[in-house]
mmCIF file of the N, C-alpha and C atoms, coordinates in Angstrom:
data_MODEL
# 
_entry.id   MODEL 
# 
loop_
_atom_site.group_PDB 
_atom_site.id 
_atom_site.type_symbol 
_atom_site.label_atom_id 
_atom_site.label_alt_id 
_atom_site.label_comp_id 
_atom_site.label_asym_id 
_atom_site.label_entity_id 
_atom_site.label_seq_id 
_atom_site.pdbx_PDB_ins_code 
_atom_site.Cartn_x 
_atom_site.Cartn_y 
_atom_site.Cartn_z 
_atom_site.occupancy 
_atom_site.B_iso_or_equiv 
_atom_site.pdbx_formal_charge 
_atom_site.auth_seq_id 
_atom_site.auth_comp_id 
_atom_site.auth_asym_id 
_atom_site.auth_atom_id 
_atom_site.pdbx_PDB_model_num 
ATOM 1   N N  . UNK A 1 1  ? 11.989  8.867   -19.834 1.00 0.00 ? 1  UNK A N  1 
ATOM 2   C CA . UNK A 1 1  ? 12.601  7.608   -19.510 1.00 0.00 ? 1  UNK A CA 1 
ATOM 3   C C  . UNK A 1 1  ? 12.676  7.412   -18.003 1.00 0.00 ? 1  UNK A C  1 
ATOM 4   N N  . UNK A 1 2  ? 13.099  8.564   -17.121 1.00 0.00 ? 2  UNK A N  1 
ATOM 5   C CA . UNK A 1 2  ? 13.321  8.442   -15.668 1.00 0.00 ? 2  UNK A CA 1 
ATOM 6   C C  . UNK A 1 2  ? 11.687  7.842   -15.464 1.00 0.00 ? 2  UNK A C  1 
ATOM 7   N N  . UNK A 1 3  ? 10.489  8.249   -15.486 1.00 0.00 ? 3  UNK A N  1 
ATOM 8   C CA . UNK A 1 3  ? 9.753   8.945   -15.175 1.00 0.00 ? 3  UNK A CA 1 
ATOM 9   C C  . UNK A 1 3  ? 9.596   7.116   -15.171 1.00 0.00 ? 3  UNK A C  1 
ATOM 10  N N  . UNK A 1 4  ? 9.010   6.374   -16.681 1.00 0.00 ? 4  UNK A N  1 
ATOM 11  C CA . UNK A 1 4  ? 8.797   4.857   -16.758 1.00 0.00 ? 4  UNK A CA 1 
ATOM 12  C C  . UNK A 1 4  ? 9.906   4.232   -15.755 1.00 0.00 ? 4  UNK A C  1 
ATOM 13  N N  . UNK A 1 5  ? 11.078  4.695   -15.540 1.00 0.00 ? 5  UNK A N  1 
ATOM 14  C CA . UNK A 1 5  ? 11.673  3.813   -14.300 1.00 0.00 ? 5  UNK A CA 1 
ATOM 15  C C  . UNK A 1 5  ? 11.607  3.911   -12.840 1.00 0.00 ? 5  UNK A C  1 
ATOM 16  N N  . UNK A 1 6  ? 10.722  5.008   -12.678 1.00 0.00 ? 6  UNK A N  1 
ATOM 17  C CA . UNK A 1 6  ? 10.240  5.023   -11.141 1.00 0.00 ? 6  UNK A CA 1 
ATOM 18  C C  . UNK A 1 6  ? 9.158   4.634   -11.444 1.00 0.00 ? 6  UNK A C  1 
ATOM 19  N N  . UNK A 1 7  ? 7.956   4.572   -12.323 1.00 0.00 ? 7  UNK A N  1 
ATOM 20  C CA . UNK A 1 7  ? 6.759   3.631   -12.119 1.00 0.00 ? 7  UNK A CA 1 
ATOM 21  C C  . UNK A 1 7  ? 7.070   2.481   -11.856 1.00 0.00 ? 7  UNK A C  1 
ATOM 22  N N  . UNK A 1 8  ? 8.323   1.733   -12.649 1.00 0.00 ? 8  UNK A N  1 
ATOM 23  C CA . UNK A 1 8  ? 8.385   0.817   -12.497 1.00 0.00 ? 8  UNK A CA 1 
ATOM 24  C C  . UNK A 1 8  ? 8.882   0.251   -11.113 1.00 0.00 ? 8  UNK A C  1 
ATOM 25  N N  . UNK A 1 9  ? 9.685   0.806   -10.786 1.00 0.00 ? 9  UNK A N  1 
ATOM 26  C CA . UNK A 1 9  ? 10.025  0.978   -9.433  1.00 0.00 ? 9  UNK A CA 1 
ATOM 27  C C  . UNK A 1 9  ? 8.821   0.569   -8.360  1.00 0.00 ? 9  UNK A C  1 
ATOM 28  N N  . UNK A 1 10 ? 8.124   1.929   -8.289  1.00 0.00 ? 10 UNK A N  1 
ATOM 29  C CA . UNK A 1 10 ? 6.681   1.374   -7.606  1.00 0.00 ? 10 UNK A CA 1 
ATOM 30  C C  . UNK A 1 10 ? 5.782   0.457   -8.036  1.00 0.00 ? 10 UNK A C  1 
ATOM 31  N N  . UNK A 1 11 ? 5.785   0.163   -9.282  1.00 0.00 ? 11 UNK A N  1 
ATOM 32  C CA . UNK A 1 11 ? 5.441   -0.814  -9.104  1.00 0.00 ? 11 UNK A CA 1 
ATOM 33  C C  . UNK A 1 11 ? 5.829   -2.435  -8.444  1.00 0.00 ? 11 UNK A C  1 
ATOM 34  N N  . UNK A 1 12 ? 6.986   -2.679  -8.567  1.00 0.00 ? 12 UNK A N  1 
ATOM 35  C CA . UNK A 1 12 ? 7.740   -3.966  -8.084  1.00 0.00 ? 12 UNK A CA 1 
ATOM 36  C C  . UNK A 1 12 ? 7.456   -3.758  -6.876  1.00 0.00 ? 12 UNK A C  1 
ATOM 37  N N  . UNK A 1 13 ? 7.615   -2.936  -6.171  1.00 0.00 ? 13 UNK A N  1 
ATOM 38  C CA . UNK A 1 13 ? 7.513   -2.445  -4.399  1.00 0.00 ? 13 UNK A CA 1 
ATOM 39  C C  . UNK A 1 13 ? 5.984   -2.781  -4.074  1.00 0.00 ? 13 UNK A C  1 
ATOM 40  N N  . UNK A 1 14 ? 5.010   -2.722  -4.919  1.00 0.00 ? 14 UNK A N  1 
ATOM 41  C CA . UNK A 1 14 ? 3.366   -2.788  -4.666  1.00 0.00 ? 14 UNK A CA 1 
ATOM 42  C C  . UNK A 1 14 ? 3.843   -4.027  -5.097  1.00 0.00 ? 14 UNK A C  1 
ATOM 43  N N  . UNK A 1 15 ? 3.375   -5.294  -5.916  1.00 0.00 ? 15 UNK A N  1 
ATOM 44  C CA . UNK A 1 15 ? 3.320   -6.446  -6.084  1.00 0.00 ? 15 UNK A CA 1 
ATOM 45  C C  . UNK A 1 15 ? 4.358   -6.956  -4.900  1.00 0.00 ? 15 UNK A C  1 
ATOM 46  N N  . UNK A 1 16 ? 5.679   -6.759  -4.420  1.00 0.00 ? 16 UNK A N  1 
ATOM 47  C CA . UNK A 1 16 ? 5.748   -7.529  -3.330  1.00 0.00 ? 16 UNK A CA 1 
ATOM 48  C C  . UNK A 1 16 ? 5.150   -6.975  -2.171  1.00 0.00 ? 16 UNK A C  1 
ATOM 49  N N  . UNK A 1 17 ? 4.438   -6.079  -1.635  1.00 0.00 ? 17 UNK A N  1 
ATOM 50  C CA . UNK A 1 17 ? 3.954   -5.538  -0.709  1.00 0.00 ? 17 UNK A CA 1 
ATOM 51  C C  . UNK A 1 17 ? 2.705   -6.091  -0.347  1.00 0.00 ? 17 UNK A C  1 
ATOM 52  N N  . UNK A 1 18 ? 1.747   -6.251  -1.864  1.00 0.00 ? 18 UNK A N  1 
ATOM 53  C CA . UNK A 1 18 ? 0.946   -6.688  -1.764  1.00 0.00 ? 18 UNK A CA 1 
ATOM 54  C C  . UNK A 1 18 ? 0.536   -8.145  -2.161  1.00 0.00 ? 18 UNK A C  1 
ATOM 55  N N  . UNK A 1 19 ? 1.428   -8.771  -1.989  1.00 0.00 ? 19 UNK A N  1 
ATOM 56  C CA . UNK A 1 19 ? 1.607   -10.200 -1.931  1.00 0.00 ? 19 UNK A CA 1 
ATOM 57  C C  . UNK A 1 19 ? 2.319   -10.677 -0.888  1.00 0.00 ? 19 UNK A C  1 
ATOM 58  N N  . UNK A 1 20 ? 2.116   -9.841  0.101   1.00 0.00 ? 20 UNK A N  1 
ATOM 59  C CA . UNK A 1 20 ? 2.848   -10.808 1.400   1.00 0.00 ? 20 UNK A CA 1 
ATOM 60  C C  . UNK A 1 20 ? 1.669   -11.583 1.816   1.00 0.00 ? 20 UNK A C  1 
ATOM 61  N N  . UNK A 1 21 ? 2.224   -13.326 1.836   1.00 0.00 ? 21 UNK A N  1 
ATOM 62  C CA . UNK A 1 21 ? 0.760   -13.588 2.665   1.00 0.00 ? 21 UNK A CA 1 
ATOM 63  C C  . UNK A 1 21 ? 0.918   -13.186 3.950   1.00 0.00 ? 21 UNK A C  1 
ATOM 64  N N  . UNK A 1 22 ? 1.327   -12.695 4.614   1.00 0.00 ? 22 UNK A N  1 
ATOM 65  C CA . UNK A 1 22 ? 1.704   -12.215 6.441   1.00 0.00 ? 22 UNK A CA 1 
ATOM 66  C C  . UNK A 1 22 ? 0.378   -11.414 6.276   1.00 0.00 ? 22 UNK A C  1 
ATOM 67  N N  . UNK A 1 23 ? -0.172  -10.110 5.514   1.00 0.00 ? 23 UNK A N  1 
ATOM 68  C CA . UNK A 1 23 ? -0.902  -9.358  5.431   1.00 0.00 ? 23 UNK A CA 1 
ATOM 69  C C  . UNK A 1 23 ? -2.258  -10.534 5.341   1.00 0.00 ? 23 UNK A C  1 
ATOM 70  N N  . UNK A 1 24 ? -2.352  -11.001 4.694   1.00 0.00 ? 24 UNK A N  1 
ATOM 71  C CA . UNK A 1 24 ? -3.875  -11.983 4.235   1.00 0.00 ? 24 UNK A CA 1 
ATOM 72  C C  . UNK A 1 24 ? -4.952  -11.005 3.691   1.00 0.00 ? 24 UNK A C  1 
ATOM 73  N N  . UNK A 1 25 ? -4.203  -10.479 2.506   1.00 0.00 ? 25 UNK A N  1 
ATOM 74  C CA . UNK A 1 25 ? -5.125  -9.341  2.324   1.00 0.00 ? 25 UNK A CA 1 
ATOM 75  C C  . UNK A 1 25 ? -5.320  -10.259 1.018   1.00 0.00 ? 25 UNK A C  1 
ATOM 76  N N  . UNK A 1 26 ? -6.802  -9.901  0.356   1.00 0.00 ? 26 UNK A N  1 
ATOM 77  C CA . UNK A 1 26 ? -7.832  -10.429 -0.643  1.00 0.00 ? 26 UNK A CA 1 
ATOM 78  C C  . UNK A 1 26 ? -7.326  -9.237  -2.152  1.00 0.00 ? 26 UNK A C  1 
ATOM 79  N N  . UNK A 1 27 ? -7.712  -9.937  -3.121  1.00 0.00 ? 27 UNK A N  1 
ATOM 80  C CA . UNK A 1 27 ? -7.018  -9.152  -4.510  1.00 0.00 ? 27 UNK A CA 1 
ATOM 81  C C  . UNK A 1 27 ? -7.945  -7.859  -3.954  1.00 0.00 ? 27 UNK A C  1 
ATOM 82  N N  . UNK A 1 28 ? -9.402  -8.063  -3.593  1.00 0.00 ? 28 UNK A N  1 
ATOM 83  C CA . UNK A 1 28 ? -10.220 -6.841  -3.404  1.00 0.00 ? 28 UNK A CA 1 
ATOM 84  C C  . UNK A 1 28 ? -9.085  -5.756  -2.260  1.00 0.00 ? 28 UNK A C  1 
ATOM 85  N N  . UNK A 1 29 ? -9.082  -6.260  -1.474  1.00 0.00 ? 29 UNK A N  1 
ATOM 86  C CA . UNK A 1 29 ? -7.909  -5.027  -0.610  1.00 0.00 ? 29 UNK A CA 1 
ATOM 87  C C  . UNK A 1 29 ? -7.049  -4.551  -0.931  1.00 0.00 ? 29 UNK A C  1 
ATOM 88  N N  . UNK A 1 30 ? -6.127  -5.383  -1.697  1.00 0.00 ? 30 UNK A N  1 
ATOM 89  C CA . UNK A 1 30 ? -4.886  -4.768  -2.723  1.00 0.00 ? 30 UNK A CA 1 
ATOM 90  C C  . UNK A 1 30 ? -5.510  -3.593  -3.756  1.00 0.00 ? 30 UNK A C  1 
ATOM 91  N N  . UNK A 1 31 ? -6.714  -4.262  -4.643  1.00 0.00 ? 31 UNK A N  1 
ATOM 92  C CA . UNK A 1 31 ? -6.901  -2.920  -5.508  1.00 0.00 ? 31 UNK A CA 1 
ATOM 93  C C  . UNK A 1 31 ? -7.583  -1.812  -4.544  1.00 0.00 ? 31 UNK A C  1 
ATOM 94  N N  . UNK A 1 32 ? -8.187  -2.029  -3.477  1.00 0.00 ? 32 UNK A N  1 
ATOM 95  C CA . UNK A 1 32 ? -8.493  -1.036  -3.128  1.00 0.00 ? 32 UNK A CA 1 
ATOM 96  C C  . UNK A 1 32 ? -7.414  0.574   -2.692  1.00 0.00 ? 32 UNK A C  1 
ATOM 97  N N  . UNK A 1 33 ? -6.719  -0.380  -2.182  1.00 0.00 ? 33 UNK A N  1 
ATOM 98  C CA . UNK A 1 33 ? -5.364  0.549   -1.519  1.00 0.00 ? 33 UNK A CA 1 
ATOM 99  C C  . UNK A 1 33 ? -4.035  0.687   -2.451  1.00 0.00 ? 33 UNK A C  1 
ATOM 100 N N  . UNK A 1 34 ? -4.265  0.108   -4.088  1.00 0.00 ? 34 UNK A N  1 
ATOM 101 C CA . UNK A 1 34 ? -2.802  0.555   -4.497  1.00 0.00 ? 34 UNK A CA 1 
ATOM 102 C C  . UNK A 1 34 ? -2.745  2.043   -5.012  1.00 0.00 ? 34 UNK A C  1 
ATOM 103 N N  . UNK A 1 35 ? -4.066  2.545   -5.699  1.00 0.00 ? 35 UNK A N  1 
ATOM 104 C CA . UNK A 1 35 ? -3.933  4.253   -5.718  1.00 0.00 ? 35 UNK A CA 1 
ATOM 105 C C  . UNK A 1 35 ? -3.659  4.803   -4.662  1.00 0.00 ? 35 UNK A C  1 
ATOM 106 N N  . UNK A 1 36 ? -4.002  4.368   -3.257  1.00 0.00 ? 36 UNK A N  1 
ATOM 107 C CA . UNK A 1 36 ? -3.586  5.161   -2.156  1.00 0.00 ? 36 UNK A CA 1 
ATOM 108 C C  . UNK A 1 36 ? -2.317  4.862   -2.123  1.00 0.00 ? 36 UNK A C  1 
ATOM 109 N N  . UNK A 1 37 ? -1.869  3.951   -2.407  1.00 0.00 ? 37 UNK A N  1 
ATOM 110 C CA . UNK A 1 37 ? -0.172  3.392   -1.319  1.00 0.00 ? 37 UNK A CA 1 
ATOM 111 C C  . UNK A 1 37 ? 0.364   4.090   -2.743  1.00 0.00 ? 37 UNK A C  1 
ATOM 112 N N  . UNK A 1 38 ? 0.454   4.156   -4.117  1.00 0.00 ? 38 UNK A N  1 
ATOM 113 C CA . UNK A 1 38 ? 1.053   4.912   -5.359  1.00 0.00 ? 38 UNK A CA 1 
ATOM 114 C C  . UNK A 1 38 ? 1.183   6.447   -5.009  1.00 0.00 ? 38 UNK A C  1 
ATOM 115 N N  . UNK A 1 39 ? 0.442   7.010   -4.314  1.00 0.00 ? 39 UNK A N  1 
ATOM 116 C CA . UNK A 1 39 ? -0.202  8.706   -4.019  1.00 0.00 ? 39 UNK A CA 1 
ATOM 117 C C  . UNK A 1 39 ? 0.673   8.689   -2.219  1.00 0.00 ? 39 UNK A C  1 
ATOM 118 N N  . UNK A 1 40 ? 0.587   7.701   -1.669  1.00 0.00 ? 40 UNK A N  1 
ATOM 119 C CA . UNK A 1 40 ? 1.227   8.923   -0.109  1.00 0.00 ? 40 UNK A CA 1 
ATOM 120 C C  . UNK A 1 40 ? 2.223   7.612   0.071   1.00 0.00 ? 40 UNK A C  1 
ATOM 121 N N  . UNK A 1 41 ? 2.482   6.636   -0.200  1.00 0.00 ? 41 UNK A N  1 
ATOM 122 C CA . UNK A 1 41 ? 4.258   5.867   0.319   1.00 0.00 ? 41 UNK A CA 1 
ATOM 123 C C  . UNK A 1 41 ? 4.722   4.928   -0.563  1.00 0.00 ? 41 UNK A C  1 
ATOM 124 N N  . UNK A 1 42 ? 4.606   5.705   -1.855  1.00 0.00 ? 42 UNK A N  1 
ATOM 125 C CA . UNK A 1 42 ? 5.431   4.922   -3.215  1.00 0.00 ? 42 UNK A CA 1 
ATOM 126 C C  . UNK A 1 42 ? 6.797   4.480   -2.279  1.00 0.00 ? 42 UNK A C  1 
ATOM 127 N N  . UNK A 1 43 ? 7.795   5.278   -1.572  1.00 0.00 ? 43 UNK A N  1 
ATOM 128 C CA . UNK A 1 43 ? 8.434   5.651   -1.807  1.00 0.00 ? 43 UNK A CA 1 
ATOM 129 C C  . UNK A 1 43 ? 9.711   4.611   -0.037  1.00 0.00 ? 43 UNK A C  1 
ATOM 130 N N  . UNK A 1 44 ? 8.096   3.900   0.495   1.00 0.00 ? 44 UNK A N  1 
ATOM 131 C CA . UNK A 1 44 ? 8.435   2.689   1.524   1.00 0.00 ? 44 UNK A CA 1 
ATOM 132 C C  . UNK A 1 44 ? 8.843   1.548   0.913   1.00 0.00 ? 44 UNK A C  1 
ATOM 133 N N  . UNK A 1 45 ? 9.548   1.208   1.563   1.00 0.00 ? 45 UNK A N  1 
ATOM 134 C CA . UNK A 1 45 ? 9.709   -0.417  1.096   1.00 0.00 ? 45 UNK A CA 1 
ATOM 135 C C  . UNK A 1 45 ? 9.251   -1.224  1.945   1.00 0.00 ? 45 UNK A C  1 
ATOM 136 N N  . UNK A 1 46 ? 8.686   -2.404  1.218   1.00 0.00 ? 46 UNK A N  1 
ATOM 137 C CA . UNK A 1 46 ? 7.266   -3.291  1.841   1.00 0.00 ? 46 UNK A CA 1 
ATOM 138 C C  . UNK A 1 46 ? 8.310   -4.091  2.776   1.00 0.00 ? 46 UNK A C  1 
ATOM 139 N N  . UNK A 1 47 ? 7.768   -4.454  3.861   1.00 0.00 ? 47 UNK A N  1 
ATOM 140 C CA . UNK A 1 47 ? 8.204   -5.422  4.407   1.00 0.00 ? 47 UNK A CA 1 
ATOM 141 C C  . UNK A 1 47 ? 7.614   -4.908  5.943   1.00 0.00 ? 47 UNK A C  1 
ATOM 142 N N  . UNK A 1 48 ? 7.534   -5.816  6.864   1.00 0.00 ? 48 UNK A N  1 
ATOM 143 C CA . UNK A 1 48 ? 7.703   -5.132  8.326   1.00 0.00 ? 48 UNK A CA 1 
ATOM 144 C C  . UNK A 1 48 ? 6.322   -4.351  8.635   1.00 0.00 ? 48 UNK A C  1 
ATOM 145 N N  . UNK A 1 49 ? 5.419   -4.259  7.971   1.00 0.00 ? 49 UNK A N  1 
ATOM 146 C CA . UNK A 1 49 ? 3.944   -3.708  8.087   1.00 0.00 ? 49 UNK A CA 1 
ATOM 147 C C  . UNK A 1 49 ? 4.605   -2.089  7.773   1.00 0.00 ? 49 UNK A C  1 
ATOM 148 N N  . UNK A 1 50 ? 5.536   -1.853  7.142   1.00 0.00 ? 50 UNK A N  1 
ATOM 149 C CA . UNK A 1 50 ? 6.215   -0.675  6.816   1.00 0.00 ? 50 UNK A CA 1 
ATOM 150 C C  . UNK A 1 50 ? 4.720   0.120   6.093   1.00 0.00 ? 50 UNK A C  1 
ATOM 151 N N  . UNK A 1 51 ? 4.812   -0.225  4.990   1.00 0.00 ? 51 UNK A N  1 
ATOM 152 C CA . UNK A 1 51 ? 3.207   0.343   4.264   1.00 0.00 ? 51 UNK A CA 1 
ATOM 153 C C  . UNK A 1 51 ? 2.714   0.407   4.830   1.00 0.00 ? 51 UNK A C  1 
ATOM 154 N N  . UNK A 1 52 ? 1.099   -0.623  5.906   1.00 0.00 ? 52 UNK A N  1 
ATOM 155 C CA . UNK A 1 52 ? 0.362   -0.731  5.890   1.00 0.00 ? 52 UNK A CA 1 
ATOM 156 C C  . UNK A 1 52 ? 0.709   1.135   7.719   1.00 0.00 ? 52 UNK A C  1 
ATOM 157 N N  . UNK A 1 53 ? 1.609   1.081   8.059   1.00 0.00 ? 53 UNK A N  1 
ATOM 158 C CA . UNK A 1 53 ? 2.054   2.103   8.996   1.00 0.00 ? 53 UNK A CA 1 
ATOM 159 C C  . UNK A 1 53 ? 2.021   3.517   8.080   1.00 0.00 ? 53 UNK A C  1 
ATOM 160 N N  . UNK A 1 54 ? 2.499   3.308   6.971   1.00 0.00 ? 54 UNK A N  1 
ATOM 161 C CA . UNK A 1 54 ? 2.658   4.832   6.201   1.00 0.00 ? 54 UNK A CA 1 
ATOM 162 C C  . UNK A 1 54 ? 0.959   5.046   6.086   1.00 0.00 ? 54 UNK A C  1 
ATOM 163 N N  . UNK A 1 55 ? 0.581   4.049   5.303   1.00 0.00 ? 55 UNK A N  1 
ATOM 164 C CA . UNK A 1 55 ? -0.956  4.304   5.040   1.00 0.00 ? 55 UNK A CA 1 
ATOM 165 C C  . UNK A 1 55 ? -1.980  5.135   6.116   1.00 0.00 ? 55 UNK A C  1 
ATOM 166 N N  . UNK A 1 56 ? -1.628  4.156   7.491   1.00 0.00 ? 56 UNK A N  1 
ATOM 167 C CA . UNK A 1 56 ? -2.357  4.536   8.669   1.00 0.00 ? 56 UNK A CA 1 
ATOM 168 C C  . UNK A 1 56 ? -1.842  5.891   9.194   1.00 0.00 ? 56 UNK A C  1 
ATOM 169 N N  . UNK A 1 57 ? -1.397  6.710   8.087   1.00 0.00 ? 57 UNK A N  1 
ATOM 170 C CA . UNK A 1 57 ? -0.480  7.934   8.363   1.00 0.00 ? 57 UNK A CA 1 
ATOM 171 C C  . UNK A 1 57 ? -1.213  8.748   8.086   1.00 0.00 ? 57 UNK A C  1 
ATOM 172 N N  . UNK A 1 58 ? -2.014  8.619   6.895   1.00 0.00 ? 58 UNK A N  1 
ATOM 173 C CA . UNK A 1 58 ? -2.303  9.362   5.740   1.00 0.00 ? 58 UNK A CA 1 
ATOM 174 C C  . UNK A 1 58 ? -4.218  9.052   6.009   1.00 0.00 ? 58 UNK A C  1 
ATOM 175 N N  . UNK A 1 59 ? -4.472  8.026   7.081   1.00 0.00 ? 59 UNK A N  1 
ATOM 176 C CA . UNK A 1 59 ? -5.850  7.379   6.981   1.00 0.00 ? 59 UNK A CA 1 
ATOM 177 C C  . UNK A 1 59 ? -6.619  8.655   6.418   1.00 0.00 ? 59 UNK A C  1 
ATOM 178 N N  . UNK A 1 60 ? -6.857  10.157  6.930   1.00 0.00 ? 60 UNK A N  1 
ATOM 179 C CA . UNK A 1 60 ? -7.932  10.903  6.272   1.00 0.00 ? 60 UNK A CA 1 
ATOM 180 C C  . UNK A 1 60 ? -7.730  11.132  5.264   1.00 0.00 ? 60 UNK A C  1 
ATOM 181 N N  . UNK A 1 61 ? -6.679  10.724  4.531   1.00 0.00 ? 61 UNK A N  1 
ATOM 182 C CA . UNK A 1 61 ? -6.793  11.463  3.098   1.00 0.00 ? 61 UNK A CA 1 
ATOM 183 C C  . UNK A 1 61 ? -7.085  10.421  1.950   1.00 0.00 ? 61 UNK A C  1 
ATOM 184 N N  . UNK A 1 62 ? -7.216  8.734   2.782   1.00 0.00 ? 62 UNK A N  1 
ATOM 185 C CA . UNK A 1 62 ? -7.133  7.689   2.063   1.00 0.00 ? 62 UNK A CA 1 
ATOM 186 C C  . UNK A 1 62 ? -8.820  7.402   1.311   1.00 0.00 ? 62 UNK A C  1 
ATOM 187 N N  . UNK A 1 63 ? -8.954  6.857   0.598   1.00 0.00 ? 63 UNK A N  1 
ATOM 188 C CA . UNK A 1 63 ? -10.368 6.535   -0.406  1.00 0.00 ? 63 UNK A CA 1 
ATOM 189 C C  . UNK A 1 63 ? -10.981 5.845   1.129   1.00 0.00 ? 63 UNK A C  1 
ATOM 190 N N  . UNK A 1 64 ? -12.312 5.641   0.989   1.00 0.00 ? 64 UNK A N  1 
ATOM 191 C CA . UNK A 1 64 ? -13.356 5.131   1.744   1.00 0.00 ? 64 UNK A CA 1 
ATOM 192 C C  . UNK A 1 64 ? -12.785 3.753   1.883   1.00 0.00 ? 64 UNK A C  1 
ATOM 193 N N  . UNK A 1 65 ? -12.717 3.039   0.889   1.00 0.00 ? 65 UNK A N  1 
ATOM 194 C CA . UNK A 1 65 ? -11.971 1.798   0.312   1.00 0.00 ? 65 UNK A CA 1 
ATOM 195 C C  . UNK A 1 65 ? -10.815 1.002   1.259   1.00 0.00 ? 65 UNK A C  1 
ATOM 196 N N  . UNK A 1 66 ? -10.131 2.192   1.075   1.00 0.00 ? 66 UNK A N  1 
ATOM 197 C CA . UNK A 1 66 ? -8.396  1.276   1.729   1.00 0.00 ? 66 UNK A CA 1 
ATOM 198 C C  . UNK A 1 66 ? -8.906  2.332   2.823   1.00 0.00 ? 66 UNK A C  1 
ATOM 199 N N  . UNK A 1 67 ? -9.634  2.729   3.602   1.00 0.00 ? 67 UNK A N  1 
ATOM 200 C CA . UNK A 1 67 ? -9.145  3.461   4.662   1.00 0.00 ? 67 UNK A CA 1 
ATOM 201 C C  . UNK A 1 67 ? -9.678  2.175   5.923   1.00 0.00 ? 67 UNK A C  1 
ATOM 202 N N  . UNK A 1 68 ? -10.535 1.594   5.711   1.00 0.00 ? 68 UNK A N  1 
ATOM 203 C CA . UNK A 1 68 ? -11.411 -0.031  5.557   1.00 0.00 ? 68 UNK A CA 1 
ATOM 204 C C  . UNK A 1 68 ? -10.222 -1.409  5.765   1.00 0.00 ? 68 UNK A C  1 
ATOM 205 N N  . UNK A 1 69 ? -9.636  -0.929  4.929   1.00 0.00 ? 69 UNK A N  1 
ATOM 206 C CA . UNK A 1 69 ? -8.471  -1.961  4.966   1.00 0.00 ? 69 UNK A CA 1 
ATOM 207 C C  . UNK A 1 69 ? -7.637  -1.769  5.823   1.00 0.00 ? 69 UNK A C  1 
ATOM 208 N N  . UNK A 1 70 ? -7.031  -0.381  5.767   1.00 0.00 ? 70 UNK A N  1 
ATOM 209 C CA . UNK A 1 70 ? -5.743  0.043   6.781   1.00 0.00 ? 70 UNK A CA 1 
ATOM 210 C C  . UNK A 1 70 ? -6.536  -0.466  8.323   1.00 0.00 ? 70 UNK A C  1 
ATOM 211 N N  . UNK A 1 71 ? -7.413  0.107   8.496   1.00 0.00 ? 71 UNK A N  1 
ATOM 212 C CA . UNK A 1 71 ? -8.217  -0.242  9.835   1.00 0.00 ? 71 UNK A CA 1 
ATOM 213 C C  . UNK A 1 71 ? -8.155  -1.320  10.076  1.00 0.00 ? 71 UNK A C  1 
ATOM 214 N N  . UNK A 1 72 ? -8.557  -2.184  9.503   1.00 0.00 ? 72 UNK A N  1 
ATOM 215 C CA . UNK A 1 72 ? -8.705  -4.004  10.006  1.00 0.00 ? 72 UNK A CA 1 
ATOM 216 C C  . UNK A 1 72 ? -7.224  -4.443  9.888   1.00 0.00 ? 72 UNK A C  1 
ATOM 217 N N  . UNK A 1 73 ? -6.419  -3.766  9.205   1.00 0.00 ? 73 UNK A N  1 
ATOM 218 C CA . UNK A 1 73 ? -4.730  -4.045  9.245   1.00 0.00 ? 73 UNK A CA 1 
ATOM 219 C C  . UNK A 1 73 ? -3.914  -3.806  10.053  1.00 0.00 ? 73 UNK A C  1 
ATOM 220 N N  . UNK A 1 74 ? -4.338  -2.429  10.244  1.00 0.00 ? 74 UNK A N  1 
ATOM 221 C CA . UNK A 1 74 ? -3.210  -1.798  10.986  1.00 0.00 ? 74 UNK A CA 1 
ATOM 222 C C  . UNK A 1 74 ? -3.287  -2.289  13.038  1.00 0.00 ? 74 UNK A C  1 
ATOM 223 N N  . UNK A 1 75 ? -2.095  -2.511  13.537  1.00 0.00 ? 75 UNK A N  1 
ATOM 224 C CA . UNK A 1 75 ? -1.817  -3.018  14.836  1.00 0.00 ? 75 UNK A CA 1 
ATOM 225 C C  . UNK A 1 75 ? -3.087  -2.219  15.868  1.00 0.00 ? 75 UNK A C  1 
ATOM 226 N N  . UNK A 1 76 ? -3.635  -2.635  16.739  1.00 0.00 ? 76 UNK A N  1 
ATOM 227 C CA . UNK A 1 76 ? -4.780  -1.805  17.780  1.00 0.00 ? 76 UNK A CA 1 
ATOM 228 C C  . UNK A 1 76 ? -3.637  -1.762  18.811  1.00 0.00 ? 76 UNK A C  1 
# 
């Protein structure tokens, strides 16, 4: 029971995370990066480029995919 209420958890945290339009990220960028953002910062809460900072944390360990995304996202 815990276990379905922290998915659920992360999940609500990914759908608003990845529906900020501030980001202007494409459905393709979202699926690319929600196994990554589920695997290294379930555990951020979206707002504030909070994620897209955890991600750029983790960039070598991220899929080819979202590592693509974090890059063109994340602040230079």
């Amino acid at each position: 029971m815990w276990e379905v209420a922290v998915r659920l958890i992360v999940a609500v945290f990914a759908v608003a995370f990845f529906s900020t339009a501030a980001m202007a990220q494409t459905a393709a960028e979202r699926t690319a990066c929600m196994a990554d953002f589920e695997k290294y910062c379930a555990g951020v809460i979206p707002g504030g480029g909070r994620v897209i900072e955890c991600l750029a944390k983790q960039v070598d360990k991220l899929t080819p995919e979202c590592r693509k995304v974090v890059q063109s996202h994340a602040p230079k």
